[in-house]
N, C-alpha and C positions, 0 to 999 in steps of 0.2 A: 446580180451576176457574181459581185465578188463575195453576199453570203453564200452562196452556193457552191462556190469554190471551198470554201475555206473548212463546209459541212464535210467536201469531198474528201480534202485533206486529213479531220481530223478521223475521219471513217480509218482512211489508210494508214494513220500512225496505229488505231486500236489493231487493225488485223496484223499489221508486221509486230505489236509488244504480243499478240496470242499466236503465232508461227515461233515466235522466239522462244516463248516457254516451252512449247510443245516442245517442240527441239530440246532444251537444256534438260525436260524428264524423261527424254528418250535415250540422251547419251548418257546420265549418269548411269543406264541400268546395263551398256554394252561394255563388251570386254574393251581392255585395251589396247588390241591389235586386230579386231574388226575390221580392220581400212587397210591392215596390210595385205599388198596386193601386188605380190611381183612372182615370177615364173619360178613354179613348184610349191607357193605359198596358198594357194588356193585346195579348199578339199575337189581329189579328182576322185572318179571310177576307177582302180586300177584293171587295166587290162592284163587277160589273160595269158601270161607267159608262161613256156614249158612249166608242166607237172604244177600249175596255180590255178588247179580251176574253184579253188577253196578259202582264196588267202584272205577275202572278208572278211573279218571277224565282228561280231555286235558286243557288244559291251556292257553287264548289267546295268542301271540305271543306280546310283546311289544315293544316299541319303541326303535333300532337299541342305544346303546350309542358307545363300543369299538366292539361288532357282536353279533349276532343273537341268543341268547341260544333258545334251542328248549322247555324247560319248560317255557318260557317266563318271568323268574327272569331278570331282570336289575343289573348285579354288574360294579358296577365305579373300584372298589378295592376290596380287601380279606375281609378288616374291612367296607366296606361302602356298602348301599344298597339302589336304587331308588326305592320308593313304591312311585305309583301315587296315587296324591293327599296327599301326606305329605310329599313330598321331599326325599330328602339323608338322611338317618339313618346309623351312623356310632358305630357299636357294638363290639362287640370283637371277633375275632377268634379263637380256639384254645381256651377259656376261661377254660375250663379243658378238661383233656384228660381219655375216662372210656373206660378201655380194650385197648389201645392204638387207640383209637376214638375219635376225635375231635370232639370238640362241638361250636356255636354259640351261644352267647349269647348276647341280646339287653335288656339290665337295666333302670329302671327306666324311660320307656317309661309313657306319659304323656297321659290319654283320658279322662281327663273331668278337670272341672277348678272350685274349691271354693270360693263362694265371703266371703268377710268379714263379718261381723254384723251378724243380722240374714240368711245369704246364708251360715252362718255355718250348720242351719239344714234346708236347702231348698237342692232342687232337683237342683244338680251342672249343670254346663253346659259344650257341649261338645268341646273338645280340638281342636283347628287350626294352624297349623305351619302355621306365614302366612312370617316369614325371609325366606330368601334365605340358607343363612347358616345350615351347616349340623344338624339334630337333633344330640346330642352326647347322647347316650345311652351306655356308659362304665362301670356307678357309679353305686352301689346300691341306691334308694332315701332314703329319710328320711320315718320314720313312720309314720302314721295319730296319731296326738295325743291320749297318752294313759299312763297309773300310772309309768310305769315303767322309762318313760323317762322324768320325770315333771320335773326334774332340768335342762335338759337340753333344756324343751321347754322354762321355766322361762329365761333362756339366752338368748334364740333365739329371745323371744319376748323385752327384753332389747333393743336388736339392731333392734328393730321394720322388725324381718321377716315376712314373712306369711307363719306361723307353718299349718297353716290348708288346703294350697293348694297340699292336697298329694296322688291325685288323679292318680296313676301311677302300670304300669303293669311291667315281664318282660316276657318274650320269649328266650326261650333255642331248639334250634333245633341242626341234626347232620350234624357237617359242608359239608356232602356230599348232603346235600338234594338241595343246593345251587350250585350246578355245574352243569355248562348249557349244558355237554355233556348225550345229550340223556335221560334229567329227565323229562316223563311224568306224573309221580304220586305224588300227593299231600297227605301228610300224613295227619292222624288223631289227630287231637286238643281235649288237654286233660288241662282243666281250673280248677285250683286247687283253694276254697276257703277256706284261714285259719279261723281256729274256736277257739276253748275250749268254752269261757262264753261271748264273744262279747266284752271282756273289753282291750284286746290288742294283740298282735299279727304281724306279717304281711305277704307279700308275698316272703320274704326271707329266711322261713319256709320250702321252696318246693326247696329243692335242686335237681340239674336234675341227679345228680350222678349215680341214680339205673334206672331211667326210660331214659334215653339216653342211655341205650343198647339195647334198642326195634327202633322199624322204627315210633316212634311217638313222636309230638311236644307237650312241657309243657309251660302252661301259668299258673302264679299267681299274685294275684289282692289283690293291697291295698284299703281298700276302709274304708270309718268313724266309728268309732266303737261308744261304750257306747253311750253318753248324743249327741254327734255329728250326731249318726248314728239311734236314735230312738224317744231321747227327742219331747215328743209335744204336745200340746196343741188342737189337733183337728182342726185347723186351717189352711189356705192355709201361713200364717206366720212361725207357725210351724208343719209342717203337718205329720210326722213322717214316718216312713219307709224309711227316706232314704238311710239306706247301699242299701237297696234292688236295689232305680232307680241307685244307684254308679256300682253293679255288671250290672244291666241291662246297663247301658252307656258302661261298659266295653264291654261286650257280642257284643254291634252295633259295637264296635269299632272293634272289631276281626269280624267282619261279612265284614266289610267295605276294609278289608287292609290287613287280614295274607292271603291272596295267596299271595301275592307279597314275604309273609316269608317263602312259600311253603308251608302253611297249607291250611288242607281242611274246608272252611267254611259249607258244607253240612257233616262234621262230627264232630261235636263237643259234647266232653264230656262235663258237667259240673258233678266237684265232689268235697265233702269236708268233715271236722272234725267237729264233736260235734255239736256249733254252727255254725261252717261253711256249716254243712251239714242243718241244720236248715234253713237255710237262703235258699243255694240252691233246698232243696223240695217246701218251698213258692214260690219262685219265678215260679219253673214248674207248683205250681198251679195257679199261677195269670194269669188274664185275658190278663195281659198288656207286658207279655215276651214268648209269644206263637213265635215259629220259631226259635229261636235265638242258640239253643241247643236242642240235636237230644238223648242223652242218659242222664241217671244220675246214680251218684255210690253217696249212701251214709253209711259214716261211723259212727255208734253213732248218729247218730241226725235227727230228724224229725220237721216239722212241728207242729206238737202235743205234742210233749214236753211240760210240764204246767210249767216249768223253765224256757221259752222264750215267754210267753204268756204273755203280760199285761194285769192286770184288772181293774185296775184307772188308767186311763192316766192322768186325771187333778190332780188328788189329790198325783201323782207324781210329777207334776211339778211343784204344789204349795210347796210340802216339797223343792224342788230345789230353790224356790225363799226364803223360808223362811230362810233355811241354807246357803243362800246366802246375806241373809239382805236385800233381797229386799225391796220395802214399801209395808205395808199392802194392800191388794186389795181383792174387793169381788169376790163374783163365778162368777159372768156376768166380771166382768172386768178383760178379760185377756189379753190387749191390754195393761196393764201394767204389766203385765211380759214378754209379749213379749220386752217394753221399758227397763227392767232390764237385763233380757239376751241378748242384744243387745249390753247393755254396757259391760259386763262383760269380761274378759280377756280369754284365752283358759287356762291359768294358773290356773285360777281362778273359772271357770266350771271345770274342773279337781280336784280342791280342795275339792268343793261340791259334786262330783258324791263320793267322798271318803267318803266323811264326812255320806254322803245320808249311804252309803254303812253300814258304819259302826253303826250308828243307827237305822237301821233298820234291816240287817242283824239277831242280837238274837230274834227279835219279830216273822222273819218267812219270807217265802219266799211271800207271800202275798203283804207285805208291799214292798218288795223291787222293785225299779224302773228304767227307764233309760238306761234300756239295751235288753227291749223286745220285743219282734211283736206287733204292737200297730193292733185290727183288727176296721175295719173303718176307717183305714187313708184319709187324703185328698187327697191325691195321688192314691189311688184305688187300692192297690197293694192287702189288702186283705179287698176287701168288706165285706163279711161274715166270721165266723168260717171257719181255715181251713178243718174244719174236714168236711164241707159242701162243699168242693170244691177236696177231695183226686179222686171223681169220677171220675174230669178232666183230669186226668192223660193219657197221649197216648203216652207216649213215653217209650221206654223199661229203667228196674231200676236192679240194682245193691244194695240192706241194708242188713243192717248187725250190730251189735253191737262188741263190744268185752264184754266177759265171764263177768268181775265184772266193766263195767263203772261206776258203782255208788259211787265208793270207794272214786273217786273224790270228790263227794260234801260228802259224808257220814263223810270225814276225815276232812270237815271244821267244823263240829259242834258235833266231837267225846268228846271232853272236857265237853262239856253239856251231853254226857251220862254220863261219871264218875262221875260227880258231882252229879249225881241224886240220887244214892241208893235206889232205890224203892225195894221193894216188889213184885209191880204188874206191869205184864211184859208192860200190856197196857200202861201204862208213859212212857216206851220206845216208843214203840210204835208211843206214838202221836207226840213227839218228834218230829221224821222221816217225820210223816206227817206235821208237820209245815213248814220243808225249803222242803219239795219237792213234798207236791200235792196241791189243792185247796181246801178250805174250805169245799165246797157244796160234794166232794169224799171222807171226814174223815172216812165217817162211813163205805162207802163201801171197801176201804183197810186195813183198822181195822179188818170186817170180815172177806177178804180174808187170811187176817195173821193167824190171829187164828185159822182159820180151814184148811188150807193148808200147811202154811211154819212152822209153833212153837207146837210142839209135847207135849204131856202132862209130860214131865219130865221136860221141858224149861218153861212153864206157872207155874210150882209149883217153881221151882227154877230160877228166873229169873235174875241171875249173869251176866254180861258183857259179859263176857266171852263164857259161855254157848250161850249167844242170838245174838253175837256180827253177826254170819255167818249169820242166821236169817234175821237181819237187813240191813246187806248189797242185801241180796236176793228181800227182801220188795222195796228198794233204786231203784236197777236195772229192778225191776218190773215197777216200774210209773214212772220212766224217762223215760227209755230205752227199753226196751223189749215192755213193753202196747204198746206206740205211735208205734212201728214198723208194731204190728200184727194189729192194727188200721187204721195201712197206707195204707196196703197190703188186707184187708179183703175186698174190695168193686173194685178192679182193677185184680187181681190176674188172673182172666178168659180172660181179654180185651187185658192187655199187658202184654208181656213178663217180670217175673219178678225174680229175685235170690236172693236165700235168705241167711247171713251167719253168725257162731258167731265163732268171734276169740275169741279161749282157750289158745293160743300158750304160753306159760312162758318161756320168752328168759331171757339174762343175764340181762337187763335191764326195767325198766320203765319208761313211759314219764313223768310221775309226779311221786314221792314219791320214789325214787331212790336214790342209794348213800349215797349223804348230807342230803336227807330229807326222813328217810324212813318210811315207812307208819307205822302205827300204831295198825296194826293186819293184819294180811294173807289173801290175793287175789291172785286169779288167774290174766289174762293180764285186767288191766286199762284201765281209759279212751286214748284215744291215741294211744295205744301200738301201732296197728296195723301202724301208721303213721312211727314207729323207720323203719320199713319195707321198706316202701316207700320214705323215705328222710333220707338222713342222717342228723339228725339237731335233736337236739343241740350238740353241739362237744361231748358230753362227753358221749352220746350213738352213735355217728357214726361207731369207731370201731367193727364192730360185729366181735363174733366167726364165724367158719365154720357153724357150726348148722344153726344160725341164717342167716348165711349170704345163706343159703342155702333158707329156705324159704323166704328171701326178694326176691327172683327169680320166684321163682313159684309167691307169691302174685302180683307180677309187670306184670309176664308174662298174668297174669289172668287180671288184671287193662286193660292191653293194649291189650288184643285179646276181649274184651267189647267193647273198644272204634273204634278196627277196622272191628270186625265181628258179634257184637250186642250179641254176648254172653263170658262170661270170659270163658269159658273151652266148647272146639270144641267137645269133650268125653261129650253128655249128661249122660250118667249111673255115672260118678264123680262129675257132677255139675247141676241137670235140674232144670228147673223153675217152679217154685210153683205151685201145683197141690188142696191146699186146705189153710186155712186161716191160719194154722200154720207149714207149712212144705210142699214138704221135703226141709230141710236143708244144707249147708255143715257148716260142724265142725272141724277149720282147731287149730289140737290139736302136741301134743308133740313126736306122737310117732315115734320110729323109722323107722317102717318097713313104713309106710307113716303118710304127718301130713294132711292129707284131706280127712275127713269121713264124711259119709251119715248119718244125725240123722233127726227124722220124727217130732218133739212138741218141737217148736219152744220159748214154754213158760216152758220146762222140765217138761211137765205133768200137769204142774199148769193152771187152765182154766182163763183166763185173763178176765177183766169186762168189756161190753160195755160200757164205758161211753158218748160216743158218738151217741148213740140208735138215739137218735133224728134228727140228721142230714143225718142217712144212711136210704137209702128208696131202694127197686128191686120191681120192675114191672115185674109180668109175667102174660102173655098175653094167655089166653085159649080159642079155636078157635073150633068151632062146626058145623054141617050142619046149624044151628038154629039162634044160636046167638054168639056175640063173649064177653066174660068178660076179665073185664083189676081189678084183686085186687095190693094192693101196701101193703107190710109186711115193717116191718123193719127190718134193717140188725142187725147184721148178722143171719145166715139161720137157726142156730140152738138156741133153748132159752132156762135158767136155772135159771128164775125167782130165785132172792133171795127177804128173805122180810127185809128191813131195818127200821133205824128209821128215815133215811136219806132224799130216794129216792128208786125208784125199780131200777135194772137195768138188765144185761144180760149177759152171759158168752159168748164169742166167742169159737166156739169146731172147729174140724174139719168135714168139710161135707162127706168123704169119711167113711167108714167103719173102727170100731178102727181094728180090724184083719189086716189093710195094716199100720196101725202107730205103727209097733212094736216096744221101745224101742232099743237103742243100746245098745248092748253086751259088746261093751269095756267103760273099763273107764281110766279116765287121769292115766298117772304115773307120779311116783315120778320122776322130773327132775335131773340129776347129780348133777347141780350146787346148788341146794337145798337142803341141807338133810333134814329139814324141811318142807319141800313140800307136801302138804295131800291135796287133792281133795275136793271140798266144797261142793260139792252136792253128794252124800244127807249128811245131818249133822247126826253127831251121838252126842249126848250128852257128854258132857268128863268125866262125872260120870260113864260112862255106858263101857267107854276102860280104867279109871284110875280113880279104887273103890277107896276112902277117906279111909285113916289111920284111925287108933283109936284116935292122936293127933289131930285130926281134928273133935272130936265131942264135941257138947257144952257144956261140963264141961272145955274144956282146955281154955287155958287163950287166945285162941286167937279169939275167940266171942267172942261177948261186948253185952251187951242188946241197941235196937234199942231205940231211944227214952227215957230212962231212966227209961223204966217200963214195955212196952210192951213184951207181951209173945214171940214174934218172935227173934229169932236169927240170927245172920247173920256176915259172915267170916269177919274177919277183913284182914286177909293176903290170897290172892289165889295166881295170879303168879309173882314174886319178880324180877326185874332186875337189874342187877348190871349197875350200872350207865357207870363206865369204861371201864371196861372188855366185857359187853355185855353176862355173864355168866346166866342163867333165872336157880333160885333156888327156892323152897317152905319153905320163913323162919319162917314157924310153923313147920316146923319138927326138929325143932334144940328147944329141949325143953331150953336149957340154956339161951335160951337168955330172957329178960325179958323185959316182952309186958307191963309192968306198962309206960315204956317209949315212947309208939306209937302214934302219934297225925295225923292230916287231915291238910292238906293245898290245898284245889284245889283237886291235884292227891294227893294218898297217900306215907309215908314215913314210915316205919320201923327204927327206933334207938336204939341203945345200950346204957346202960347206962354208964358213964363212967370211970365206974369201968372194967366192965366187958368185956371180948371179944369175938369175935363171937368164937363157938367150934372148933376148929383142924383148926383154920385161922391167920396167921397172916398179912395176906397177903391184905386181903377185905376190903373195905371201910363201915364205920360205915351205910352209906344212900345207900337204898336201892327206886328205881323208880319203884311205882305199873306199871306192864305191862297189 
């Protein structure tokens, strides 16, 4: 019995050492994420969503290296990747983990090459791995020169690098997209261009943290900014537009190579911020990047923005030679600026686009140069006015603004309101229109102000304060809002289009946050909507719950556009434009949901054609007899105003106002603000918080205007405590004594010092006008 036993045993030990081998030659031959197995990491069916009854795509099979994957990827290793025709690319695996989901990521990939001299602003060339040796894409690259890093390009060009070859992409996909077991489906390609003002940036902006929980791959692109990226002369020396052919180089190059990364070249997004969106709407219009991208999502920015438009291109780059010392030269001879810009360091163009900047900058947005659409480039990217070319448009779009963009530029030239003290609200006014319309449109956003946004209690009393909401409205009007409903009135019926403005006021802001915060009260900024979509910069990455709630929904909408041609599969939550200002979504604060349906897209305000002249519709009237063809200008509906200007025309909506009925709710007040009040509509603040008796012009705190003029005007409104951040009315403390008050810039309140402020011992004598 117990030989029998022990025969039995030694039976059991041979079949468990031959189950174990079997096993150790089975797992050396699978991938290394085989076993990963957590929701959306598995290959699925996709289901057919609006206009996808095609989005399958099969994938050649490619050449055998260690076996056969059935999506036809080439992997050598975990980290290395055969793309034909550019060799081994070795990237990172695992480069972060979201949700416990690994990611691939390849940095600092190389698609075009900048020559020195003048090929700083020519049209780069495209890249060739022609070594044998692996491409290493690990690193993030360097930036394309730009203000923020000038001392560290002044080093780089020390050691005689070349700062300006920084033509480089990266690629973040989900490392299961890359496993050769049974992957038929090519994700959708989603090409993020960084924006704000074109003056720096890069593509290390586009973190893939929130959009690598969706089944789609993210590209961002470095490509030339400012003086590098626009500077020119009209010339084929300098022919400008080159950010434009740098994203076009890139685009070929993702047309060229990402199936090999597992993206789908027949789906690709291109989307982007502010001026990155600017860039990418030109480009959809240009004759010469037709194919190359099948959608577009733009956030904040268009084409028609008169902030990215040049209007001298020569007599910008004559201020660039001059602030440069170049030699004198006449108008015909630009052949010697072309010889002084050629010598000039990247250091040292960087110097001058500052210099430029800053001299020009208080005169007005007119004057400034070097960083805009040049239109008749030598390159042909935009022949004519964009606005003559918005018709081209066939590919489905994705704009939107956020609630107060304008706050942005409005808060670089707020110091020139204070210092103004006017009387008459129109000096504000023109103000505004200096850094953000065109000369030839003064007069027609003058009168939309006045008769639309600034109520007769704001024109008689035209205080900062009282007008400051006003002005931002005016801001967000001609930047932002016009060029949208301008983009959208001539394509709206042709292609599919959605329309949206983020309200959302989360814990944070992309600009004016924290360490720098803005200087009067807005709803979400320029940007905001980007804290959503990328976690970057560190110090907005953390969100709250709330917020971290809607960067889900906005991503999930990003990415069901890029894979289904529409962001929300629910047309009654999300449909496409149905007339030249709406309907809308309005993705706001509330709780019970933050994505509502709003129909006037300009909030009731009839926005100005300024473009009459380049929108034409043909309709064709057809008879037993004869057939007429008249040609109107767009848009459909007209509201003649008379100016001293120009004429021009309201854009309305063509549907009946009984279906544009306002919405019923309005913002609330957020937790984390208890300061938080809704900007539209404005109410006066005389009209929720009546003036004291101390507050009329016998008290000491008027002054006479001018030193004789009959008009009065507040010397103290709202007072901030410099420290503490306490906001007091220091006219209501009669003891203090206003003999001591003087003006420096902003205003200051002082004590004399004798005396101390009432029932204070605590406050500091200086008080910062708010």
């Amino acid at each position: 019995m117990f030989i029998r036993l022990k025969s039995i045993s030694t039976l059991f030990n041979v079949i468990l050492v031959v189950v174990i081998l079997s096993l150790s030659l089975c797992s050396a031959q699978r991938w290394p994420y085989d076993d990963y197995d957590i929701q959306g990491g598995e290959v699925e069916t996709e289901s057919e969503g609006p206009n996808n009854s095609n989005r399958v795509h099969n994938v050649p099979t490619a050449t055998v290296i260690h076996q056969v994957p059935r999506s036809g990827f080439q992997q050598v290793r975990p980290d290395e990747l055969v793309v034909p025709g550019l060799g081994v690319v070795r990237g990172k695996v695992g480069y972060k983990s979201i949700k416990g989901r690994p990611i691939n990521s390849y940095l600092g990939l190389k698609y075009g090459v900048v020559r020195p001299g003048l090929g700083r602003f020519q049209q780069a060339n495209a890249y060739k791995h022609d070594s044998n040796d692996p491409i290493e894409a690990t690193q993030v690259a360097a930036n394309c020169p730009q203000f923020p890093d000038l001392q560290q390009i002044t080093n780089s060009e020390a050691r005689r690098e070349n700062v300006d070859d920084c033509l480089t992409l990266n690629i973040h996909v989900p490392s299961h997209v890359l496993r050769p077991q049974q992957r038929t489906r090519l994700l959708p390609v989603m090409v993020f261009v960084h924006g704000e003002m074109l003056f720096d940036g890069s593509a290390e902006e586009a973190q893939p943290d929130y959009f690598m929980e969706q089944d789609v791959m993210l590209i961002s692109i470095n490509y030339r900014l400012a003086p590098f990226g626009f500077l020119t002369t009209l010339t084929n020396e300098m022919p400008g537009n080159v950010a434009l052919a740098d994203i076009q180089l890139a685009l070929e190059w993702i047309q060229q190579y990402i199936r090999a990364f597992g993206g789908d070249p027949l789906q690709v997004t291109l989307f982007g911020q502010a001026g990155g969106a600017t860039l990418a709407h030109a480009l959809s219009l240009s004759p010469k990047a037709q194919g190359l991208f099948h959608k577009l999502i733009l956030q904040s920015g268009t084409a028609l923005n008169p902030f990215f438009l040049e209007q001298d291109a020569l007599s910008t780059a004559r201020s660039f030679a001059r602030l440069a010392r170049c030699p004198r030269t006449s108008a015909q001879e630009v052949q010697n600026l072309h010889s002084c810009f050629e010598r000039l360091s990247t250091t040292e163009l960087l110097e001058t686009m500052k210099r430029h900047y800053e001299e020009n900058e208080p005169r007005g947005l007119h004057f400034m140069g070097g960083f805009k659409l040049t239109v008749g480039d030598a390159l042909g990217y935009l022949p004519v006015h964009p606005a003559a070319l918005v018709s081209n448009r066939t590919i489905p779009m994705v704009v939107g603004v956020a609630k107060d963009a304008g706050s942005f530029i409005l808060t670089s030239f707020y110091d020139e309101l204070t210092r103004l003290r006017s009387l008459n609200i129109s000096d504000y006014i023109n103000v505004v229109l200096k850094h953000t319309a065109q000369p030839r449109d003064y007069m027609v956003w003058k009168n939309l102000a006045l008769r639309e946004i600034f109520d007769a209690e704001a024109v008689r009393n035209p205080t900062l304060h009282n007008i400051i909401q006003g002005l931002l409205e005016l801001t967000n009007l001609i930047l932002y809002r016009g060029p949208v409903i301008d983009t959208i009135c001539t394509t709206y019926k042709k292609v599919p289009t959605y329309l949206y403005c983020f309200d959302y006021r989360g814990e944070f802001h992309r600009f004016g946050h924290l360490k720098n915060p803005l200087p009067f009260e807005t709803d979400a900024t320029l940007s905001d909507d980007n804290i959503y979509l990328f976690p970057y910069p560190e110090e907005v990455s953390n969100l709250n719950s709330e917020d971290r709630s809607l960067s889900r929904q906005l991503v999930n909408m990003w990415a069901d556009f890029a894979t289904y041609d529409v962001p929300n599969r629910n047309p009654s939550i999300w449909p496409n434009v149905s007339n030249e200002v709406g309907p809308f979504l309005r993705i706001v604060n509330f709780k019970a949901t933050t994505l509502e349906l709003d129909y006037h897209f300009g909030d009731g305000i009839p926005v100005p054609n300024l473009y009459s002249e380049y929108f034409t519709n043909t309709t064709t009237t057809t008879s037993t007899t004869t057939t007429t063809t008249t040609t109107t200008s767009r848009p459909f509906t007209f509201i003649p105003i008379t100016t001293t200007s120009r004429p021009f025309t309201f854009i309305q909506p063509t549907t009946s106002t009984s279906a544009l009925a306002p919405s019923t709710t309005s913002t609330p007040r957020h937790p984390g603000y208890p300061l938080y009040r809704p900007v539209k509509p404005w109410i006066p603040y005389a009209a929720t918080n009546p003036p004291q008796k101390s507050f009329y012009p016998l008290n000491r705190c008027y002054y006479r205007l001018n030193s004789g003029s009959p008009h009065w005007r507040w010397k103290c409104g709202f007072w901030k405590y410099v420290k503490e951040e306490h906001c007091y009315r220091c006219c209501q403390y009669t003891s203090v004594n206003y003999a001591g008050c003087n003006e420096v810039n902003r205003y200051y309140c002082r004590q004399t010092e004798q005396q101390k402020y009432k029932n204070s011992n605590t406050y500091s004598n200086y008080w910062l006008y708010f």
